[in-house]
C-alpha positions, 0 to 999 in steps of 0.5 A: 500500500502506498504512504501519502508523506508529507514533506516539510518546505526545508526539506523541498528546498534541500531536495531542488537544490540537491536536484539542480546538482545532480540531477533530478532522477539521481536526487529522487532516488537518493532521497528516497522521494518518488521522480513525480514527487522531485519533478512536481517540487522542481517544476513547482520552484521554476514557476515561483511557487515553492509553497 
C-alpha cells in the first residue's frame, strides 16, 4: 500500500537544490522521494511557487 508523506518546505528546498546538482532522477532516488514527487517540487520552484 502506498504512504501519502508529507514533506516539510526545508526539506523541498534541500531536495531542488540537491536536484539542480545532480540531477533530478539521481536526487529522487537518493532521497528516497518518488521522480513525480522531485519533478512536481522542481517544476513547482521554476514557476515561483515553492509553497
Amino acid at each position: 500500500m502506498a504512504e501519502n508523506r508529507q514533506y516539510d518546505y526545508e526539506y523541498k528546498v534541500q531536495a531542488v537544490k540537491l536536484a539542480r546538482k545532480i540531477g533530478q532522477a539521481k536526487a529522487a532516488k537518493e532521497l528516497g522521494v518518488p521522480k513525480n514527487t522531485m519533478y512536481g517540487w522542481m517544476r513547482a520552484s521554476r514557476l515561483g511557487n515553492g509553497r
